[in-house]
N, C-alpha and C positions, 0 to 999 in steps of 0.2 A: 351460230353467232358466237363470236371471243365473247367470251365473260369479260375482261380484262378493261373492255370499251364502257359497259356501261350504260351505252345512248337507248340503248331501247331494251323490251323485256324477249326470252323466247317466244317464239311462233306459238302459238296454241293449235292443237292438235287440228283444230279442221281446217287451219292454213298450210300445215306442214303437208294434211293429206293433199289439196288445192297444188302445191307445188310439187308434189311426190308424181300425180296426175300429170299436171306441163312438162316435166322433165323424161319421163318415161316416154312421153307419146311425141317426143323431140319437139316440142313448141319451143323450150328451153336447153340451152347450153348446161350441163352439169356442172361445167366447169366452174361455173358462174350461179349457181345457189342462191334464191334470195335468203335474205337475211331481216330483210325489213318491209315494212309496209304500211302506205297511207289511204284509206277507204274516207272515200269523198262524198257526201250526202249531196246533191243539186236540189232544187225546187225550182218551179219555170221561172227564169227571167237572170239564174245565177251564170256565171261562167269562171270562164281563168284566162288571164291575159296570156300574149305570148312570151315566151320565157325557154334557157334550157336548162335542165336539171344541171346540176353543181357536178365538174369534171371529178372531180373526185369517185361519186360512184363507178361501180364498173360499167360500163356496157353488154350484154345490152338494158334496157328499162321496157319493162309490158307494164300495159295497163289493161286489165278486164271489164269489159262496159257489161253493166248489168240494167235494167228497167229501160230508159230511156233508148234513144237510137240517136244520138246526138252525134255529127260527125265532126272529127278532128281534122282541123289546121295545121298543115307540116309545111315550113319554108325559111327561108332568108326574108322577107319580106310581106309586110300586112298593111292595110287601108281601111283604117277606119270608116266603120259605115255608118257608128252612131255609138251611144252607151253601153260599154258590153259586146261589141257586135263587131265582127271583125273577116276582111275578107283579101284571099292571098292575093298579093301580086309578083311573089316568085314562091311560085309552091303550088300546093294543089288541098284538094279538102276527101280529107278520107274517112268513108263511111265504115260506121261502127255500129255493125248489126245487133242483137241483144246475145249475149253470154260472145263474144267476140273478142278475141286476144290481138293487139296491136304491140309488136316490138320494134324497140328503139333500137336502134345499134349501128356501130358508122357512120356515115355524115346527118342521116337522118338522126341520131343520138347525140351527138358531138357538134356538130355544126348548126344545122335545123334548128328552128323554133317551132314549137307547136300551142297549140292554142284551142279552147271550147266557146263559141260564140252563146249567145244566150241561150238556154237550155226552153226548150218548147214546153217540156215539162218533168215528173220526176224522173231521176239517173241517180247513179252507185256506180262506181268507178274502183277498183280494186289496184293498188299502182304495188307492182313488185319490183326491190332492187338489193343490189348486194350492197355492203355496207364498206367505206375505204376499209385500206388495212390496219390495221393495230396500229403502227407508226409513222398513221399518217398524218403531218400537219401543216396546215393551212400557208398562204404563201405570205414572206414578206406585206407586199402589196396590202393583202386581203386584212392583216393587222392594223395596219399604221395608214391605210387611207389614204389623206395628203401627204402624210408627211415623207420625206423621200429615204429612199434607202442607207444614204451617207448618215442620217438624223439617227434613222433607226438603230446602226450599226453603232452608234455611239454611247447610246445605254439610254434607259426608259427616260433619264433626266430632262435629254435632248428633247426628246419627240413630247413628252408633257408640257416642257415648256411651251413648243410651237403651238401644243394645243389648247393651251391657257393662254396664250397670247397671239394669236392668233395676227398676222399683217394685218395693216392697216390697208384698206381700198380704198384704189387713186380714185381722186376725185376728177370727175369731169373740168371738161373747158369753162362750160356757165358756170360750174359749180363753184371752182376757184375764182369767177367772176363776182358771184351773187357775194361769198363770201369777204371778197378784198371790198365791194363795195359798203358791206356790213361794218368794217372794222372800220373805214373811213368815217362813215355815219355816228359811232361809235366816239373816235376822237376827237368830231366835233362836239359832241353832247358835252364830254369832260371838260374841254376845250370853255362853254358855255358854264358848267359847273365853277371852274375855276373861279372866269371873273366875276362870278357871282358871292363866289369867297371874298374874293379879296376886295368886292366893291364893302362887302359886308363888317371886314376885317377891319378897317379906319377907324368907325363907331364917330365921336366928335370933333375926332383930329384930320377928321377929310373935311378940306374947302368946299366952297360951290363950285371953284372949278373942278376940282377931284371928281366931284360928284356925279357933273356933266358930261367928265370922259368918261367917268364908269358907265353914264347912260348909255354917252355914244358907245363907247365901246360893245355893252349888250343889246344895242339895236344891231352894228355888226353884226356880231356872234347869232343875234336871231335870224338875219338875213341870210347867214350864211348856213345855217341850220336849214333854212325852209328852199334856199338855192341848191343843195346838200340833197335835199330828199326829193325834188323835182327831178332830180339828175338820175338819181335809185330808181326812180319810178320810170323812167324812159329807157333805164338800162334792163328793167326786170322785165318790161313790157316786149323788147329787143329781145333777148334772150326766150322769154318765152315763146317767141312768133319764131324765131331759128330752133328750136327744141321739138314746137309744133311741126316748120318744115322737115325736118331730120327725120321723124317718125311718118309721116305722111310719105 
C-alpha cells in the first residue's frame, strides 16, 4: 500500500500471508496485489444487492467464501423474487463451495453485476482488491451530480448556487388548473372584503339608499362567492376523475 493515500491501514500479517498463498499458487495476478480488504459477517436472512464494484479499482476482485456455501449472482440482469432475494435473468448463479476463491475480472468484473440472495445461514466473505493509483481522482460527473459540466467548469460559485437553488418543477396541467382556480376564488373573497369596507366606511353620511346598494351589492358579492365555489368544486371533482383516469 502507498503511504501517501491514507484510505486504509497495512495488511496485517495473516492477510499478507493469505495473499502471499493466492499469488504463489497463481489464483492471483502479481501484478495486481491487493492492497485492501472488506470481511463481511452474514447471519441467515442478510444479503447484498446487485451492484459493480467502483471502476476505479483494478481488476481483477476475489472474494473468499468461508462458513456458509451461499451462491453468487453474476449478470446484466436480476428479478426480484421477494425481499432480499434475487434471481438472474441474464446471467447465471455460481456456486461457492466453503474456503472457495471467486475472481472478478473482464466483463465479469467490469460489466457483470453480482449479487448474494438471502443467506440460509452464517457466511465470511473475505473480498481482496487493489487499491486506484496515488493520482487517482474521481470523475467530473461523480462530484457535481446534477449539476452539468459547463457549471462545474465555471468555479464552485456556479455549481453551489444551482445547488442552493435549485429549479423550480413545472407544474402539471391540473395542477396549473387547481391553482388559477384558487386565485380566482381568492379575488373574489377581497373582492367581498372590499365592499365590506367601504359599505362600513360612510358611518352616518350613507343614505338608506347607500345603504340598500351596499346590501345589494353584498348579496351580489355573496352570490357570487357561493357561484365561485360551485364551480372549484366541479372543476376539482373533473380534474380529479382525469388524474384518476391517467394513472389507471
Amino acid at each position: 500500500m502507498n503511504e501517501k493515500r491514507g484510505l486504509v491501514p497495512p495488511f496485517p500479517p495473516i492477510l499478507e500471508r493469505l495473499v502471499d498463498h493466492l499469488i504463489s499458487n497463481n489464483y492471483l495476478p502479481s501484478a495486481v496485489r491487493p492492497d485492501s480488504c472488506i470481511i463481511n459477517k452474514y447471519e441467515a436472512g442478510d444479503c447484498i444487492p446487485p451492484h459493480v464494484d467502483h471502476q476505479s479499482y483494478y481488476r481483477p476482485i476475489s472474494t473468499l467464501s468461508l462458513l456458509g456455501e451461499e451462491p453468487m449472482l453474476v449478470g446484466s440482469r436480476f428479478r426480484t423474487v421477494r425481499a432480499c432475494t434475487w434471481a438472474p435473468v441474464c446471467g447465471k448463479s455460481i456456486p461457492l463451495p466453503r474456503r472457495s476463491l471467486l475472481v472478478l475480472g473482464g466483463n465479469s468484473g467490469d460489466i457483470a453485476k453480482h449479487c448474494i440472495s438471502s443467506c440460509s445461514g452464517p457466511r465470511i466473505s473475505i473480498t481482496l482488491r487493489k487499491q486506484p493509483p496515488p493520482d487517482w481522482k474521481p470523475d467530473e460527473s461523480e462530484l457535481v451530480g446534477k449539476v452539468n459540466k459547463q457549471q462545474f467548469q465555471r468555479g464552485n460559485s456556479a455549481a453551489n448556487e444551482v445547488i442552493n437553488n435549485p429549479p423550480k418543477k413545472k407544474l402539471s396541467g391540473s395542477a396549473k388548473r387547481r391553482k388559477k382556480m384558487m386565485k380566482q376564488m381568492g379575488g373574489g373573497t377581497e373582492h367581498l372584503q372590499r365592499n365590506a369596507k367601504s359599505s362600513n366606511s360612510g358611518g352616518t353620511k350613507s343614505s338608506a339608499t347607500t345603504a340598500n346598494k351596499s346590501a345589494s351589492s353584498k348579496k351580489k358579492s355573496d352570490k357570487q362567492a357561493r357561484r365561485n365555489a360551485r364551480r372549484l368544486e366541479k372543476k376539482r371533482a373533473a380534474a380529479a376523475a382525469t388524474d384518476k383516469d391517467k394513472q389507471g
